[in-house]
N, C-alpha and C positions, 0 to 999 in steps of 0.2 A: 522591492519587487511588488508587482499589483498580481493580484491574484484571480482566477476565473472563478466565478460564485455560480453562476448559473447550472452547478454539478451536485451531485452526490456525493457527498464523501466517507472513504469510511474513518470509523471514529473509534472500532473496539472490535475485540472478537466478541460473541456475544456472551461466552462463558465468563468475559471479563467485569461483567455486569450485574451488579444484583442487588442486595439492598443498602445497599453503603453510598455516598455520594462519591462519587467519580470526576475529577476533573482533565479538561482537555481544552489544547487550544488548538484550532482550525482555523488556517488562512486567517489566523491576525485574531480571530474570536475567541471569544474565554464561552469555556461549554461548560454545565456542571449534568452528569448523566446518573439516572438511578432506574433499576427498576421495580414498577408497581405491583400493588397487591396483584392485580390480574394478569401479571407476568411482562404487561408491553413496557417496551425500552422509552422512558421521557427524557427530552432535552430541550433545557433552558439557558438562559444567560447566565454565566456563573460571576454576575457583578450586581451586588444589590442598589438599588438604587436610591435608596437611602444616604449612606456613608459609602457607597461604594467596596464594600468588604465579598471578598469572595465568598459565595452562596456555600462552596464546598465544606468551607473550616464550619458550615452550622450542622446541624440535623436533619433528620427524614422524621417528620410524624407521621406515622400512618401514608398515606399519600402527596404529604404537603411538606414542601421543603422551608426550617426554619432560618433564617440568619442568625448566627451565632454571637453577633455584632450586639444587635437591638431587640432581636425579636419577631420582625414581621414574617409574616408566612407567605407562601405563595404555591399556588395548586401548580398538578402539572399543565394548567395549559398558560402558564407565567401569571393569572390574577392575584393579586395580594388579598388573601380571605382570613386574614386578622394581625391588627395592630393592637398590641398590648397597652398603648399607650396613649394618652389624654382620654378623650371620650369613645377612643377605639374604633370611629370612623376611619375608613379605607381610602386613603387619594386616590383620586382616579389616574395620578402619574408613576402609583405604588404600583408596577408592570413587571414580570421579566418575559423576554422575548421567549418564545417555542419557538423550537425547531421542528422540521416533520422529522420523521421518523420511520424507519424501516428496518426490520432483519429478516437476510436472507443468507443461504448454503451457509449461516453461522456467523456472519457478520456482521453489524450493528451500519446501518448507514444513514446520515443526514443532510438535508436538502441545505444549505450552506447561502441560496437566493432571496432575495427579499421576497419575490411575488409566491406564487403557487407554482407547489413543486412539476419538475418532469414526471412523466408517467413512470411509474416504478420498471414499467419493461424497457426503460433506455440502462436499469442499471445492469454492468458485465456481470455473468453471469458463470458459475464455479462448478456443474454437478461433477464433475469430479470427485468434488469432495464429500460428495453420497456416494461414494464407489465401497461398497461391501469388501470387496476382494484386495483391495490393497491394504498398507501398513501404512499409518500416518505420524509424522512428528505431532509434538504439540504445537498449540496455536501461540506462533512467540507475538511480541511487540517489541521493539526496541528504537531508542531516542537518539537520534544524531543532529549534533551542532553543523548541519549541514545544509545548505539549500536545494529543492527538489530537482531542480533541473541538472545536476550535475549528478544524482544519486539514479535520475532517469537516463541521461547520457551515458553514463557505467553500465545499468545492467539492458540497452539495447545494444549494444557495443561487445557483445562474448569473444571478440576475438582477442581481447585482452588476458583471459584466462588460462591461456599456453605461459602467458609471460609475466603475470603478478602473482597465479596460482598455482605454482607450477609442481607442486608437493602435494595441493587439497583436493581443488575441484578440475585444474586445466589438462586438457590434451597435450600432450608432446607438441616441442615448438618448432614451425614451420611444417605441421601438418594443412593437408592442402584441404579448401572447403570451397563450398558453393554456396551463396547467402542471394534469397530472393525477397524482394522488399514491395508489399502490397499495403496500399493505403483505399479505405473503403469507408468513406465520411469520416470522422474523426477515428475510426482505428485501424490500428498500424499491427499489418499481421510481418513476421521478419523471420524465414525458416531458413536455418542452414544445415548443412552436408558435409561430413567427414569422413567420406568412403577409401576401404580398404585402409584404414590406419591403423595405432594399435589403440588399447582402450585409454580413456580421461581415467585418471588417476583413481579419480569420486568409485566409480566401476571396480577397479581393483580392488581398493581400501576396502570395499564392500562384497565382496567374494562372487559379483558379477559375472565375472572374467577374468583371467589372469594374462600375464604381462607379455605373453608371450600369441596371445590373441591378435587375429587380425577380424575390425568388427566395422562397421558402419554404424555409425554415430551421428544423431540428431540432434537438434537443438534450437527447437521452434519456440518464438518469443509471440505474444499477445499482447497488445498496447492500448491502452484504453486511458482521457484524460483523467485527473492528470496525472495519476502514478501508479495506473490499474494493470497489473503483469499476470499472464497465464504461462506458464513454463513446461514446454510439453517435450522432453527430453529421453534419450535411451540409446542404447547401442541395441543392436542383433549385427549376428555372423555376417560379415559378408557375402550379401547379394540375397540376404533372408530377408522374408519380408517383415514387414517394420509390427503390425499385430502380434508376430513373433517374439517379441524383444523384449528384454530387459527396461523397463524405465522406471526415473527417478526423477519426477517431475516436482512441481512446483506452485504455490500460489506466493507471489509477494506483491505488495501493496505501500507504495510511497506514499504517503500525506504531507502536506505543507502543513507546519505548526504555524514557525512564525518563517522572516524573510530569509533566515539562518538556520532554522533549524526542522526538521522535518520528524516523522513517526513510519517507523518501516516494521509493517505486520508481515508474517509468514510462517507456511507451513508447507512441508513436504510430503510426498509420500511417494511410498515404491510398490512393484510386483511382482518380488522375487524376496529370499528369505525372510521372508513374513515375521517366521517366529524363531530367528536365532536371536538367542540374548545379550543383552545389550549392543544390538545395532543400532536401533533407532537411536538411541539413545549417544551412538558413537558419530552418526551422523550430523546431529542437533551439533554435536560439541565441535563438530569439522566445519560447520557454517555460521558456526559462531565465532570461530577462530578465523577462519578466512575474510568475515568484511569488517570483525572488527582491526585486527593487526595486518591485512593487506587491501582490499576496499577502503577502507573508513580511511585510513593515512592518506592512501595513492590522493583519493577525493578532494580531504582537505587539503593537499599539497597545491593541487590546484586551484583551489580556491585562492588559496592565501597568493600564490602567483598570479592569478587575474588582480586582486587584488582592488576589489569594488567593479571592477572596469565590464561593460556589455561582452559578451560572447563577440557579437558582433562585429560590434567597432573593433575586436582585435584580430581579424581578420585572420579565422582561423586557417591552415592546410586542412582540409578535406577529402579524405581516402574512400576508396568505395564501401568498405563496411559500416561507414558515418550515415550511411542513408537514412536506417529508422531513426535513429537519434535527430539527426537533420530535419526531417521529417516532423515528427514529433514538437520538434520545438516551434516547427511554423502552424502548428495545430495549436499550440497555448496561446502560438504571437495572435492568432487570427481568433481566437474565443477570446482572450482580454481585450483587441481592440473593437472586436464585434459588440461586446457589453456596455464599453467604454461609450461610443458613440448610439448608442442607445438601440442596438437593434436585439441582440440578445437569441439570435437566434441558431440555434445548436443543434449539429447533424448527429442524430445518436442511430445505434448500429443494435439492432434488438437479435437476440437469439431466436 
């Protein structure tokens, strides 16, 4: 898998960060992340170039990361500013690369390009998750031997959640929907409708509605490359209007580790029983259940059935709910071969 570099990625929540070395790999790169006495988030190469030992197994001095290997130091902007050894001159090949750096609505994000970064206002954008009034899970992360484009075809594709999820998070199956699919430079807005049905399970579980409700149920998805998701979810009564409503929306976040395997951060939150206890907490444990033992299998099963082979070339059937996913995927085809042939040039969609 060739990967689009000329993005932002995210790489952490920002709570995830702080004075310990932190490793990560992004689209094939080895990251080592810490943050500084003055609170900003650094990111370097996490391979010395020495002996090649990962930066992470050494130390933080003060603001200078050591290798655990040899010895040599390297500030956060990758110079090597001391060699313990022979006459303790500095090669000038002693380097570890920087990366830029950003945090925003909580997120840790890094420019992943060779050249100088995009303006920070092409990165998507979350104030949701400055919303006072609602109830929020925690900020998860979780690691899957998985590759991104098939964990991106899953969650623009909800109509599968009648039928893998049908106990957790799904609507009753062969309830009828209306899915509209807007692409606007590189992002993919995909809002569906489930009017007059009774409520998705999620609702129930969660004293939203009972089962005997007939509600209007949304389930608008946000696409941003390459695995950037805003999830703007909720029932109200039928024919209420939607301000009215119940929601249970969403922030999740696919990253490409390496070509197999990926980092999926997220975080929920609702606007309604705020403070009955252990809900949140009962929700966490229901979306953790549902893509670990019905997502995460379904996924890999297909994986392992392609079996190395392009999307493509296996000329899939295509339904009409395939569209953002379809979609989608010709937005990575067109940023990797756009980079590839040297033009590099990226339609970003600013709030």
């Amino acid at each position: 898998m060739t990967f689009a570099r000329e993005l932002w990625y995210t790489v952490a929540w920002s709570e995830q960060i702080g004075r310990s070395l932190t490793p990560r790999t992004i689209a094939g790169d080895h990251l080592v992340l810490y943050r500084q006495l003055s609170g900003d988030v650094a990111a370097l190469s996490d391979t010395c170039p020495h002996r090649f030992a990962p930066m992470h197994l050494g130390s933080l001095v003060d603001d200078v990361v050591q290798c655990g290997y040899h010895g040599l130091r390297f500030d956060a902007g990758g110079a090597c500013v001391h060699n313990p050894h022979g006459n303790g001159a500095t090669p000038k090949a002693a380097r570890l690369r920087r990366y830029h750096v950003v945090e925003l609505d909580g997120l840790v994000w890094v420019w992943m390009g060779a050249g100088e970064p995009a303006d920070i206002s092409t990165i998507p954008r979350f104030p949701e998750l400055h919303e006072s009034s609602y109830a929020f899970t925690g900020a998860h992360m979780m690691t899957m031997d998985l590759p991104i484009d098939l964990i991106v075809d899953n969650l623009l594709d909800l109509s599968h959640a009648a039928y893998l999820h049908p106990a957790t998070l799904g609507a009753a199956q062969g309830t009828k929907d209306t899915t509209s699919v807007k692409k606007t430079g590189n992002r993919i807005q995909s809002n569906r409708l489930m009017p007059g049905a009774p409520p998705a399970f999620v609702f129930q579980a969660t004293e939203a509605a009972g089962p005997d409700d007939i509600v209007d149920y949304w389930a608008n998805m946000r696409w941003d490359p390459p695995g950037v998701f805003s999830m703007d979810a909720g029932i109200v009564a039928t024919g209420g209007r939607k301000e009215d409503g119940r929601i249970l929306s969403s922030v999740q976040i696919v990253v490409p580790s390496t070509e197999g395997s990926s980092y999926y951060f997220w975080k929920m939150f609702r606007n309604y029983n705020e403070d009955v206890p252990g809900m949140t907490e009962a929700i966490e444990a229901a979306v953790v259940q549902a893509f670990s033992t019905e997502d995460e299998p379904m996924v890999r099963a297909v994986r392992d059935r392609m079996a190395g082979r392009n999307f493509w070339d296996m000329r899939p059937l295509l339904l009409p709910q395939d569209s953002a996913a379809v979609q989608a995927r010709r937005v990575m085809d067109a940023l990797i071969a756009g980079e590839a042939a040297g033009a590099g040039d990226i339609q970003h969609v600013a709030e």
